[in-house]
Residue frames relative to the residue before (quaternion, step in Angstrom):
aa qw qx qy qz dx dy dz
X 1.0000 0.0000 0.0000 0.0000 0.00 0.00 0.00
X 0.6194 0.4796 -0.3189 0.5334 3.53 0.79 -1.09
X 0.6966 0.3540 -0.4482 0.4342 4.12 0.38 -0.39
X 0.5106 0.5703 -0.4654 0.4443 4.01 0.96 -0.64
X 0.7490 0.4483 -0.2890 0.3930 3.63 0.40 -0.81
X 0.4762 0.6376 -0.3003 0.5259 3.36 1.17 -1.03
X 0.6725 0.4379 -0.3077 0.5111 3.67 0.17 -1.91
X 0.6997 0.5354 -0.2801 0.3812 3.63 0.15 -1.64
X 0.7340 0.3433 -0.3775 0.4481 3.97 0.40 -0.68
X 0.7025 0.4896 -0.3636 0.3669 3.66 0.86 -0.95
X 0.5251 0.5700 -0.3939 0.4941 3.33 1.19 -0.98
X 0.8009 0.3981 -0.2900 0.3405 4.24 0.56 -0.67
X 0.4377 0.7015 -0.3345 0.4520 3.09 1.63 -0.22
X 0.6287 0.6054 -0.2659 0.4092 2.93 0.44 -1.95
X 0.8390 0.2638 -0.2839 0.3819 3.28 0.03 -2.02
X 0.3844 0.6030 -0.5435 0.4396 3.83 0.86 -0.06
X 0.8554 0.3385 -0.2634 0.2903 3.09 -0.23 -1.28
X 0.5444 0.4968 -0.3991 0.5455 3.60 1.51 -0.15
X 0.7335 0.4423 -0.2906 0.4264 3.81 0.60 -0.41
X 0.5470 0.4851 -0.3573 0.5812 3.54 1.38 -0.01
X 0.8641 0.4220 -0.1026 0.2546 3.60 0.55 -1.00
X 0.1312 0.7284 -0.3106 0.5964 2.94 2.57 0.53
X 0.1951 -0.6472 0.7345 -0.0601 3.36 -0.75 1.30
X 0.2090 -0.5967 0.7157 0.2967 4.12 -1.18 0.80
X 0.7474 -0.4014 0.4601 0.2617 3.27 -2.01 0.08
X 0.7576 0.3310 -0.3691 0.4245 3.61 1.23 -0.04
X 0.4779 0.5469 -0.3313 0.6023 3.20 1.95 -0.25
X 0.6548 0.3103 -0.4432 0.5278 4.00 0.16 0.34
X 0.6748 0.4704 -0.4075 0.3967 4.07 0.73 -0.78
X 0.3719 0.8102 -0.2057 0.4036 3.41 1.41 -0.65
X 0.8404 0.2193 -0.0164 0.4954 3.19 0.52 -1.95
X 0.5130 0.6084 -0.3573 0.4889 3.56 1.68 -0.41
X 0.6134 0.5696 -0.2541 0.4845 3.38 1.47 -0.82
X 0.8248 0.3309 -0.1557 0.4313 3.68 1.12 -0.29
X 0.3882 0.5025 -0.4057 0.6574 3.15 1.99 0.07
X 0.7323 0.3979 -0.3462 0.4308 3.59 0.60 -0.85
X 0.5613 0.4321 -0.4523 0.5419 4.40 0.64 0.07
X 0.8208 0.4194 -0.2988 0.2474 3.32 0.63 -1.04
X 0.5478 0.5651 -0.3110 0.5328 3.30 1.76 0.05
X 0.2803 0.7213 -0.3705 0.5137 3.42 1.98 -0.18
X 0.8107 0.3792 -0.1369 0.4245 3.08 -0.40 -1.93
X 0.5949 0.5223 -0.4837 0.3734 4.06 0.64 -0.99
X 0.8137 0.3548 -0.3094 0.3410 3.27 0.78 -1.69
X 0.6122 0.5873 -0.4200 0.3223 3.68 0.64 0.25
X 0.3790 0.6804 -0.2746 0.5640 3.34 1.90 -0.34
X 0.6463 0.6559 -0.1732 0.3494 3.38 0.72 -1.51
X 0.8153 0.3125 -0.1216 0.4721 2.85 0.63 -1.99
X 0.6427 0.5346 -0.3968 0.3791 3.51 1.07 -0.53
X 0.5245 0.4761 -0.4906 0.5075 3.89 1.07 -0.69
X 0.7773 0.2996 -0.3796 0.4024 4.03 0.20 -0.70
X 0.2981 0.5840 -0.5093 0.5575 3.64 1.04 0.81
X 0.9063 0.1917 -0.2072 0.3146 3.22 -0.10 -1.43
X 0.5149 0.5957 -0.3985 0.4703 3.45 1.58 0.00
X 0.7252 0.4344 -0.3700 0.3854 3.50 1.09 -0.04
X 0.4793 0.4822 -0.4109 0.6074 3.43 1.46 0.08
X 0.5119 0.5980 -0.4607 0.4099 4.02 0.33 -0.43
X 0.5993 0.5130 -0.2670 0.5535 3.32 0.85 -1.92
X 0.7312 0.4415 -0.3953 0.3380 3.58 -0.12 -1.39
X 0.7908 0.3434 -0.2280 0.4524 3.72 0.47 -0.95
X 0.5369 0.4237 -0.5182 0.5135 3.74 1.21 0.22
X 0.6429 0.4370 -0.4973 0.3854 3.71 0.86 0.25
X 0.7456 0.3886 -0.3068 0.4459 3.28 0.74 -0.74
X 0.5661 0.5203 -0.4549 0.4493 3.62 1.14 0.70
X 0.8599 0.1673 -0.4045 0.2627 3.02 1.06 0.32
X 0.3706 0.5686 -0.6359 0.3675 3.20 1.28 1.43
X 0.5509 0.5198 -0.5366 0.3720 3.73 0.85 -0.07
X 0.6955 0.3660 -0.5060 0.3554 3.56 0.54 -1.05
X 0.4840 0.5909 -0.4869 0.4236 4.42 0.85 -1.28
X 0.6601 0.4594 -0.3775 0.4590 4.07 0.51 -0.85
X 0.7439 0.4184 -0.2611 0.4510 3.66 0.54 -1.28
X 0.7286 0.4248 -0.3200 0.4316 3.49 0.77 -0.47
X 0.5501 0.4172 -0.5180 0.5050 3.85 1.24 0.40
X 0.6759 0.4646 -0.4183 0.3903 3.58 0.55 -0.73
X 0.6304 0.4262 -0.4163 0.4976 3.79 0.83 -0.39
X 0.5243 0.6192 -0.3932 0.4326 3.95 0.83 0.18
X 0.6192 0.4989 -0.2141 0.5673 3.01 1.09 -1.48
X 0.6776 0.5989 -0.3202 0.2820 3.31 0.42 -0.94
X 0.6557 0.3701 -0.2735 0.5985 3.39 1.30 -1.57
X 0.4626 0.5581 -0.5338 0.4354 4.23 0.64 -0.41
X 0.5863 0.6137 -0.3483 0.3978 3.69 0.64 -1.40
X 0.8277 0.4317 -0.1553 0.3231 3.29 0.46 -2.05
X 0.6044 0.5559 -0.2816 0.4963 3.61 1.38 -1.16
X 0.5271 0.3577 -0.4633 0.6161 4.35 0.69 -0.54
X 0.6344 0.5241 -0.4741 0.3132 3.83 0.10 -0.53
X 0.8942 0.2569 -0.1505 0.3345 3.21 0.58 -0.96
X 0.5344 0.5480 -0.4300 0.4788 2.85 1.65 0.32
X 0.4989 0.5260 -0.3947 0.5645 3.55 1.44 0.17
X 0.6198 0.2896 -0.4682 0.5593 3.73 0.59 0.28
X 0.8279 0.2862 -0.3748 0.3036 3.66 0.02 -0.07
X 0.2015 0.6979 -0.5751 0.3764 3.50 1.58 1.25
X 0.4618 -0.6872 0.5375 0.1600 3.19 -1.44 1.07
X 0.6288 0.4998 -0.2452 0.5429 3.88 -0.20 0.98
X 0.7040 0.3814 -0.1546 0.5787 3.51 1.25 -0.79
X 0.3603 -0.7187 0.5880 -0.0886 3.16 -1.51 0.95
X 0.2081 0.7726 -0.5973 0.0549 3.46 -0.17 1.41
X 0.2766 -0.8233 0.3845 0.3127 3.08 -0.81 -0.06
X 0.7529 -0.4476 0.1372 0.4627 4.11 -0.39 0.46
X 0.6602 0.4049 -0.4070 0.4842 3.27 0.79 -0.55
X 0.4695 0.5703 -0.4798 0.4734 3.96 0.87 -0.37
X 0.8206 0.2533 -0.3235 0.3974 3.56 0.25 -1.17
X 0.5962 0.6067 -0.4161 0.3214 3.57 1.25 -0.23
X 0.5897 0.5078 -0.3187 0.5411 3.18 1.46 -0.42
X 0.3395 0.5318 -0.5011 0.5923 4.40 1.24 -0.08
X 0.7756 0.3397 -0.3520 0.3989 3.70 -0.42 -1.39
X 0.7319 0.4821 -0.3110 0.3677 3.77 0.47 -1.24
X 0.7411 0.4414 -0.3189 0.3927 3.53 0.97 -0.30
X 0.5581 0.5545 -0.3144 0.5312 3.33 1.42 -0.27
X 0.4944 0.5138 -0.4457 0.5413 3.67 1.05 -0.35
X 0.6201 0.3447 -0.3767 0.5957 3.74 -0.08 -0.83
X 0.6691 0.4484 -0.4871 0.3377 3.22 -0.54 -0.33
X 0.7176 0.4316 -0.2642 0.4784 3.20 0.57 -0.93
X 0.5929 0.5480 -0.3896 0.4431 3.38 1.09 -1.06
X 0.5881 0.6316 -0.3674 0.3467 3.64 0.77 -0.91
X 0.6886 0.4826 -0.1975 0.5039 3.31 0.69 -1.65
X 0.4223 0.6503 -0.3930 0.4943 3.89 0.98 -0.54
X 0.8539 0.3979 -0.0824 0.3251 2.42 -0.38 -2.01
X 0.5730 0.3574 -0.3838 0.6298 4.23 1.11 -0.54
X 0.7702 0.3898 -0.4339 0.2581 3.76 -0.29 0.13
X 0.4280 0.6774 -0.3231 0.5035 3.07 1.58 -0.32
X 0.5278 0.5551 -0.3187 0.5583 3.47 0.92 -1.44
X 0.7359 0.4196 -0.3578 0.3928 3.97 -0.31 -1.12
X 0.6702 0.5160 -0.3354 0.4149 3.27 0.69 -0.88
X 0.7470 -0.0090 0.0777 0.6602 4.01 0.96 -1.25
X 0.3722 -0.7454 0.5472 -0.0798 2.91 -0.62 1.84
X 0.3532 0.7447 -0.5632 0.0595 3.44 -0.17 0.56
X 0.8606 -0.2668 -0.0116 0.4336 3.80 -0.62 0.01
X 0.3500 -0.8652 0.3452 0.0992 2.64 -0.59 1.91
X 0.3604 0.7962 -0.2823 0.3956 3.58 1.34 -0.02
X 0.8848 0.2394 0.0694 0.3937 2.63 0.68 -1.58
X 0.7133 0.2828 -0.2867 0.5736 3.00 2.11 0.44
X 0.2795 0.7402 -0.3782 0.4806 2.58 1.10 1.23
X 0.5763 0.6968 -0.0156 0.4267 2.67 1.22 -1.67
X 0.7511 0.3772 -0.0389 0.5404 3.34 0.73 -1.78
X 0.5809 0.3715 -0.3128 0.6532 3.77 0.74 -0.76
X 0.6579 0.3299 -0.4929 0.4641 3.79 -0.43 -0.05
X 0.5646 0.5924 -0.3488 0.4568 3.68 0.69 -1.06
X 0.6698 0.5445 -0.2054 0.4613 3.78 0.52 -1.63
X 0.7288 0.4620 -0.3084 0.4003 3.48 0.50 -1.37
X 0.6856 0.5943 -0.2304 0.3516 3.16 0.88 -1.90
X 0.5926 0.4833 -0.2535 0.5925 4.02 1.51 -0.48
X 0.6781 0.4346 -0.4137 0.4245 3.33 0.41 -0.54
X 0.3699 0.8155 -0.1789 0.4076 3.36 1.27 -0.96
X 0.7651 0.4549 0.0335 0.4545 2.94 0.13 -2.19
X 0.6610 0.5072 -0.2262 0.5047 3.32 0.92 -1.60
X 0.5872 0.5349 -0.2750 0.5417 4.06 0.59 -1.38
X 0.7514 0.3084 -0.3507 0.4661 3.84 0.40 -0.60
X 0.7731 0.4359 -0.3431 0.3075 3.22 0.62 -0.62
X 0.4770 0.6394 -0.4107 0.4415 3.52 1.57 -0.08
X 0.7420 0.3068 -0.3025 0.5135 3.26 0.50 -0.83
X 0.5269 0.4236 -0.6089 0.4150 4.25 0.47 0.57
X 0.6926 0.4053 -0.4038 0.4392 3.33 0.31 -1.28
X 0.7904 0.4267 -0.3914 0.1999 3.60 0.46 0.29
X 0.3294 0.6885 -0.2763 0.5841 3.14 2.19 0.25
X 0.7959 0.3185 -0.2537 0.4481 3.59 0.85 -0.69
């Protein structure tokens, strides 16, 4: 008796569970219909990361003809700074401290500059907008290096 009852509950289960778990024909088109947007949406995800990995690429090239650019002008620069100071320690000539204080203060930037582009390599973060500033920075330092050596001509 106990196995008739046994047989008798699994045997109703079962068919339960086979009569619950029966999908109609508009409840499977349905879900083909939403496997079939959501595979939509992946591949547009897709293409846009390999969008944005090609602009990445593009600006890890042009980051590093800006930095190969930024890192001759900071050369020049210290070339710039080293005739400088070997022109204050010419025998016959007369500078006075704030000239050489202004040698020391421009070589700092300089250095700060070069710093300040390797850091960048290390943590990229908006490149726009440092850019921006380091061109700004250079273009003064620049400026500054030219004008030391007029005000010292006159």
């Amino acid at each position: 008796m106990k196995k008739s009852i046994l047989i008798i509950a699994l045997a109703t289960i079962f068919t339960a569970s086979l009569t619950t778990s029966c999908k109609s024909n508009a409840d499977k088109e349905a879900d083909a219909q939403e496997d079939v947007a959501i595979a939509q949406e992946d591949l547009k995800d897709t293409e846009q990361e390999v969008i944005d990995d090609q602009l990445t690429k593009a600006n890890d090239a042009e980051w590093q003809n800006y930095k190969a650019e930024a890192n001759t002008t900071i050369a020049a620069n210290e070339a710039r700074i080293v005739e400088l100071k070997k022109a204050v320690k010419k025998t016959g000539t007369t500078f006075d401290s704030a000239y050489e204080k202004s040698i020391d203060d421009l070589e700092k930037r300089n250095k700060s500059l070069r710093t300040k582009i390797e850091d960048y390599e290390n943590n990229q973060t908006d490149w726009a907008s440092f850019k921006r500033e380091f061109s700004s920075d250079m273009t003064e330092l620049g400026s500054a290096l030219k004008d030391l050596t007029v005000n010292n001509k006159k």
